[in-house]
Wavefront OBJ file of the C-alpha trace (Angstrom):
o trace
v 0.000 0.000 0.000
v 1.242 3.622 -0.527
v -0.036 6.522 0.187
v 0.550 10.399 -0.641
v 0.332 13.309 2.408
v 2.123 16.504 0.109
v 0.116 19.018 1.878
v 0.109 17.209 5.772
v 3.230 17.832 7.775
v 5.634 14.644 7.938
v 3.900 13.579 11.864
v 0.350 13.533 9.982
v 1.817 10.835 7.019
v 3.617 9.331 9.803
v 0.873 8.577 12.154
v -1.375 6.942 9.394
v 1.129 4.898 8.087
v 1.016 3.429 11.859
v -2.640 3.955 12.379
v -4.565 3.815 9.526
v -3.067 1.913 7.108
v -4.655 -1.532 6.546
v -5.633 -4.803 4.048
v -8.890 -6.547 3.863
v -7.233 -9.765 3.835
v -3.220 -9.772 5.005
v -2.118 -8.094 8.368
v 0.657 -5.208 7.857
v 3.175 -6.370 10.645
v 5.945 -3.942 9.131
v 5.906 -0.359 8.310
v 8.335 0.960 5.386
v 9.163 4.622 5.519
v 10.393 6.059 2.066
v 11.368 9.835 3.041
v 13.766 11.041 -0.243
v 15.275 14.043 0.451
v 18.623 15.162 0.113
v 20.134 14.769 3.480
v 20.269 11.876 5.409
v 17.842 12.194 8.333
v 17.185 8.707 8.921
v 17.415 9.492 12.765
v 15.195 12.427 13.014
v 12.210 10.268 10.402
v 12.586 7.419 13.367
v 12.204 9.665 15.969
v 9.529 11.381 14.347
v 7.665 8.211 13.376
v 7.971 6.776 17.207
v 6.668 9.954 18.621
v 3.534 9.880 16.062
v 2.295 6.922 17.356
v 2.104 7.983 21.145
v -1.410 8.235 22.442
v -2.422 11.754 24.010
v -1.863 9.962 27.135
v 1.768 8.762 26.457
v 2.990 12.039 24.868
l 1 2 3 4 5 6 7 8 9 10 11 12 13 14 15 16 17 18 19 20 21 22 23 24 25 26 27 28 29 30 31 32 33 34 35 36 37 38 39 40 41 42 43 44 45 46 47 48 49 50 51 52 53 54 55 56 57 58 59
């Protein structure tokens, strides 16, 4: 599955892909995060993505 998020900030994409994202008939047990850009930021995008997923109550 892919997705597009050009006009969401990076958290918003990032919390779908962890959230949201599904298939009717094979569970997603893996989440592949494609950020092109021309720095490496590989750190910040995991950061990012682990924050995202934090409930109100765990941020």
């Amino acid at each position: 599955m892919t997705t597009w998020h050009d006009k969401e900030p990076l958290s918003e994409a990032l919390w779908f892909a962890g959230n949201c994202a599904s298939h009717p008939n094979v569970e997603l047990a893996d989440t592949l995060i494609v950020h092109v850009t021309r720095e490496e930021q590989r750190a910040a995008t995991l950061q990012l993505y682990s924050e995202s997923q934090l409930t109100a109550d765990e941020a």
